[in-house]
N, C-alpha and C positions, 0 to 999 in steps of 0.2 A: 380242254379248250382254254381256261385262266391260261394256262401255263404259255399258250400259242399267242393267246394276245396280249400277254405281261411281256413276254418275249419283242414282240412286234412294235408294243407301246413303248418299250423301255429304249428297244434298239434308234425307235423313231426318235424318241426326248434325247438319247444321249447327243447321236449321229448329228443334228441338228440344231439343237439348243447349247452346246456345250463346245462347237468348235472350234477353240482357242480354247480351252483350261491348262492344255497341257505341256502349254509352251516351256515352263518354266520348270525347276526339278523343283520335286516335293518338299515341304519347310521339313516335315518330319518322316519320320520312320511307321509313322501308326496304320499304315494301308499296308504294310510290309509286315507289321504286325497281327493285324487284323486278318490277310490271308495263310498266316500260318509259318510267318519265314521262307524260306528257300524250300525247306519240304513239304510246304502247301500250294507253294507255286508248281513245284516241279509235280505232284499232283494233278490238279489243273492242269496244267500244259500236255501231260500223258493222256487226262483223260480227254481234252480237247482233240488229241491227234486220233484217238481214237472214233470219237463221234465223226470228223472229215473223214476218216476211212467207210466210215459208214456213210456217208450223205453223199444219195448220188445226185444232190444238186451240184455241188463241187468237188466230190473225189477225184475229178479227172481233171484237177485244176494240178493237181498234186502227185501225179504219175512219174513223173522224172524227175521230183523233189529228191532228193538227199534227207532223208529224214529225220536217221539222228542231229543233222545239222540243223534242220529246221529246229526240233524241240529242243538244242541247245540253246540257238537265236531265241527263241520265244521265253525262253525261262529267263536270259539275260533281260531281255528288254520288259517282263513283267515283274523282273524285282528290279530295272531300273526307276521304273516308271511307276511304282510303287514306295518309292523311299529307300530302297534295300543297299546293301552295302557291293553293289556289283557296277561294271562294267559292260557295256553293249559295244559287242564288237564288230557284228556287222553290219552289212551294208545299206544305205538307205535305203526306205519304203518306197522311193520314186524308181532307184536302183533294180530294189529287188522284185519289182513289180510290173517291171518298163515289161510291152508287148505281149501281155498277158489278157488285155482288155477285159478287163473283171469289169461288173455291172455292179449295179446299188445293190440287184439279186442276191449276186455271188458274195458280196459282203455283207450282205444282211444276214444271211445264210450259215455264216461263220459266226455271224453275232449272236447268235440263236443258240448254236454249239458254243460256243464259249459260257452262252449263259446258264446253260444245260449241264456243261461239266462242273461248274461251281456249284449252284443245284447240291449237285451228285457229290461234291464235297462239305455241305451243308454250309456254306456260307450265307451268313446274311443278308437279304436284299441292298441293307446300307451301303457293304461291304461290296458287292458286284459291282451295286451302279460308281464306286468311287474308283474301282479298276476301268472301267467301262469307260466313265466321264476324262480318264487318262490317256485313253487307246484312243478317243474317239478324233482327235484333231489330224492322227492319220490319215483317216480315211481318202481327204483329198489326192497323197501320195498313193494310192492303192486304187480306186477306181478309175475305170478309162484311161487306163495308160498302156 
């Protein structure tokens, strides 16, 4: 039960109070650090793809996905947005998300999985909410679209 409304509580502060932090790319490298380089990300990202395979709030968001491109796209854009030494090279969140009408649900949902794969990599609470507080100015391009 912690785990469901740390999850709930975190996804709410991030989602909400933090929606603009991430306009900007990171001053440093230390979130890029702190999750473990490229092979902590790409960690995360695996184990992430894994939980949506499981959750059948939104696996079927994900049916006609291309997957290994998905978890390519996701590892770029979380050691972009991380400080990392990469490159994102696909397409925007408003793009890639056009007529798919995701709900607050279906992204809270993921938010919850993402936080849960970290969890499962033992990252520190600090450490999630600074990936979290990065992702979060998204959101707008991703629901209701």
């Amino acid at each position: 039960m912690y785990r469901e409304l740390r999850a709930t509580a975190c996804a709410a502060l991030v989602l909400i109070g933090m929606a603009g932090c991430a306009s900007q790319p990171p001053e440093s490298d230390s979130l890029y650090q702190a999750l473990g380089e490229q092979a902590g990300i790409n960690r995360v990202v695996e184990a992430l793809l894994y939980r949506i395979a499981d959750d059948v709030r939104i696996a079927h968001h994900f049916a006609d996905t291309d997957i290994a491109r998905l978890q390519e796209k996701l590892q770029e854009q979380f050691c972009v947005e991380a400080g990392g030494p990469c490159e994102y090279t696909g397409d925007s969140m408003a793009d890639v998300h056009a007529g798919f009408d995701l709900t607050e649900a279906d992204f809270n949902a993921l938010v919850e999985d993402l936080i849960a794969a970290m969890e499962a990599e033992r990252l520190p609470v600090t450490v999630q909410n600074r990936l979290l507080q990065r992702l979060a100015p998204m959101r707008a391009d991703i629901i209701y679209r």
